[in-house]
C-alpha positions in Angstrom: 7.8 -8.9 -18.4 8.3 -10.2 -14.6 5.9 -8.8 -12.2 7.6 -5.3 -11.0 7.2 -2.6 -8.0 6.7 1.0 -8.2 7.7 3.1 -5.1 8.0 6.4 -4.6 9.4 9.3 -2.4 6.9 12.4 -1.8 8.6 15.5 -1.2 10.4 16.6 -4.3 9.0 14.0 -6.5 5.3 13.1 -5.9 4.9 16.6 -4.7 6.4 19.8 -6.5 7.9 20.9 -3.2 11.3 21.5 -2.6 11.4 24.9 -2.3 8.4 24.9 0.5 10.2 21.9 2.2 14.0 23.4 2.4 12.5 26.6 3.5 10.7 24.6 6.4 13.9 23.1 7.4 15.6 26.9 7.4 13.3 27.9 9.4 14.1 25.2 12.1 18.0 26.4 12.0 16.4 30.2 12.3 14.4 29.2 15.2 17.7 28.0 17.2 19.8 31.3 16.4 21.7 29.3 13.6 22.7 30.6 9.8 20.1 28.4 7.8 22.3 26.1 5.4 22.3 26.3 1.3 20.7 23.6 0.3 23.5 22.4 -1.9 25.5 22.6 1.5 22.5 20.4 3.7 22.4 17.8 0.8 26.0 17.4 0.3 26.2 16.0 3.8 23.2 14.4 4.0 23.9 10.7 4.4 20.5 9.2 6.2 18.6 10.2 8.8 18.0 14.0 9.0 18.7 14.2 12.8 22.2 13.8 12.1 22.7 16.3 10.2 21.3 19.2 12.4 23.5 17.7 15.1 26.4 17.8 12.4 25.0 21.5 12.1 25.0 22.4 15.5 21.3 21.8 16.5 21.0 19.6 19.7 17.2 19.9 20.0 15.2 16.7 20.7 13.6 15.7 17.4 10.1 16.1 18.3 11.0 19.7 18.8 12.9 20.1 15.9 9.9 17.9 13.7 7.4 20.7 15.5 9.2 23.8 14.0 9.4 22.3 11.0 5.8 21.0 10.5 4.8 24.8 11.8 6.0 26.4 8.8 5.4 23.6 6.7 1.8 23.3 7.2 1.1 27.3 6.7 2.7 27.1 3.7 0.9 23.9 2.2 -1.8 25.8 -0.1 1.1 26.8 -2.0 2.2 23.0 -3.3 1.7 21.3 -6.0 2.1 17.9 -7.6 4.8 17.1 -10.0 4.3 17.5 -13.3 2.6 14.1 -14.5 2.2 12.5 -11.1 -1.4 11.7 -10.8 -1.3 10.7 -14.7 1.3 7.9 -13.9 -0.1 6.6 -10.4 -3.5 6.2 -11.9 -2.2 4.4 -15.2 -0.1 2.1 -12.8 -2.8 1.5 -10.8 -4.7 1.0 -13.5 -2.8 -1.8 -14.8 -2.5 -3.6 -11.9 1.2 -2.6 -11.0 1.9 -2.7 -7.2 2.3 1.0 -5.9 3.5 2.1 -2.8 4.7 5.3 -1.1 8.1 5.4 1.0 8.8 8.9 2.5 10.9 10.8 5.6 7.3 13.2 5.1 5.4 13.3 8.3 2.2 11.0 8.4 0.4 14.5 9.8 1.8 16.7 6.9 1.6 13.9 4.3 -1.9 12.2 4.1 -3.9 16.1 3.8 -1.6 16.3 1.0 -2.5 12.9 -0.8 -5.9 13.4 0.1 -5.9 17.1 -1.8 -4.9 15.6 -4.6 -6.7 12.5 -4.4 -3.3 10.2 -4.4 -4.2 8.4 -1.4 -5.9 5.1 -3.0 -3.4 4.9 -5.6 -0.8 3.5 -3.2 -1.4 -0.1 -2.0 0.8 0.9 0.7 2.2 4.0 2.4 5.1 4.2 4.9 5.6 7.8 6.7 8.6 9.3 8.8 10.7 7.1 7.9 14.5 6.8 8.4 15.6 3.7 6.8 14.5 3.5 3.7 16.5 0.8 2.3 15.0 -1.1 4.9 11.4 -0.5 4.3 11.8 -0.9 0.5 13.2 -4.3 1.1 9.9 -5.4 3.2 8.0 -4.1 1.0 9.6 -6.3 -1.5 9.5 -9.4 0.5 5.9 -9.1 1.7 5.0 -8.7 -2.3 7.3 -11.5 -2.9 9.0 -9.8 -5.7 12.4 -9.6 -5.9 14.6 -6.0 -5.1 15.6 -6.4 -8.4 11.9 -5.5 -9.9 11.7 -2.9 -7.3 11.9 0.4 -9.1 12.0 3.3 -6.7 11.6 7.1 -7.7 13.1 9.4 -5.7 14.7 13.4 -6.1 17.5 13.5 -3.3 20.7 11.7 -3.0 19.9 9.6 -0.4 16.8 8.0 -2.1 19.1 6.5 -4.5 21.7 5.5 -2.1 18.8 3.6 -0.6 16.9 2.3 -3.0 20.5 0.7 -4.3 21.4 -0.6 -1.1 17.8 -2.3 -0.7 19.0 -4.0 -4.3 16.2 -2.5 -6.0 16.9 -0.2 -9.0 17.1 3.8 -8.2 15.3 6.1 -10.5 16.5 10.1 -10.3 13.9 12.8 -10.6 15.9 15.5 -12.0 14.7 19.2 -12.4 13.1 18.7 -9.0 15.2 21.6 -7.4 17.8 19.7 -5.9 21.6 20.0 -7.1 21.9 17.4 -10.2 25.5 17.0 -9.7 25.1 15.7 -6.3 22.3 13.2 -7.4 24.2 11.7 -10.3 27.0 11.2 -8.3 25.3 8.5 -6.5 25.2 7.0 -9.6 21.7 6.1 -9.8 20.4 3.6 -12.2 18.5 5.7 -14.2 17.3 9.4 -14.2 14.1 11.0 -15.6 12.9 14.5 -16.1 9.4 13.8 -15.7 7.5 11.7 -13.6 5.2 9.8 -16.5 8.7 8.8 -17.9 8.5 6.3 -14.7 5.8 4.4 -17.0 8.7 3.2 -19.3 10.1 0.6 -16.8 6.6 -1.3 -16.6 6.0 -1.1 -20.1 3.0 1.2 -20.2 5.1 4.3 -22.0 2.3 4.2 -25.0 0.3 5.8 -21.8 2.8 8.5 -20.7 2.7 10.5 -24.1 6.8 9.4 -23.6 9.0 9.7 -26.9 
């Protein structure tokens, strides 16, 4: 098998967060007097970065201000997250075979690294990329300063956006499902695989005999 990539997103797919994420973001459209979107409705037109879509949603805030609200509620509410079922189990079998692991996330560096440290994910990832908006961009660096092609870039994401960006890097998009966000708006990106657990990631480096995957 030809040397391979594993990236992943954190909120929603490292994490088990959605529900403590989205209700960080109402809370943002609260604070500015505006009806807090479904999250079906904030997803369905979500097509990059996030600042769009408050400004799409009526919120002309600067984005530090918005990204201060939102890391607020976020932040109180962190005791109550939890990792993904199977998370820590995959990253440390991946690390331990010497597979190439790296984190790529919109997450805050401030909210994020507590978080990885909590759960003691922050070694497992050889590199770690925070508040980020392209992500298509970053996964195709990361890929050329390994020197692996996109191709044998797998990247593990929850949202429809990940796997619009993961395809357009040219590396292959792998759908978290059951992660709280709306299936039918996931698949419809047409992502190039989908699991329903995070040790089913193991499968596309060979190491599934790990992952107690059938």
């Amino acid at each position: 098998m030809e040397e391979r990539i594993a990236l992943f997103d954190l909120n929603g797919t490292i994490l088990d967060d959605t529900g403590i994420w989205f209700d960080s973001v109402r809370e943002t459209f609260t604070h500015y007097g505006k009806e807090p979107p479904t999250l079906y409705d904030y997803i369905r037109g979500f097509s990059g970065d996030y600042l769009r879509r408050y400004r799409d949603l009526g919120i002309q805030a600067p984005r530090e201000e918005i990204n201060g609200i939102y890391e607020r509620y976020y932040e109180t509410h962190m005791n109550q997250i939890n990792l993904s079922r199977g998370a820590y189990h995959t990253l440390k079998t991946l690390i331990g075979n010497g597979v190439f692991t790296g984190l790529v996330t919109a997450q805050t560096k401030k909210l994020a690294v507590p978080l990885l440290k909590r759960f003691g994910l922050y070694r497992m990832f050889h590199c770690r990329v925070y508040d980020v908006l392209d992500k298509a961009r970053l996964i195709r660096e990361i890929c050329e300063n390994e020197e692996i092609a996109p191709k044998n870039c797998f990247y593990l994401g929850d949202s429809p956006p990940d796997v619009t960006a993961a395809k357009k890097a040219g590396a292959k998009a792998v759908s978290l499902l059951d992660s709280g966000m709306p299936e039918d708006l996931v698949t419809a990106r047409e992502p190039d695989f989908t699991v329903r657990d995070v040790r089913e990631f193991l499968k596309f480096f060979g190491l599934e005999r790990f992952g107690d995957i059938k």
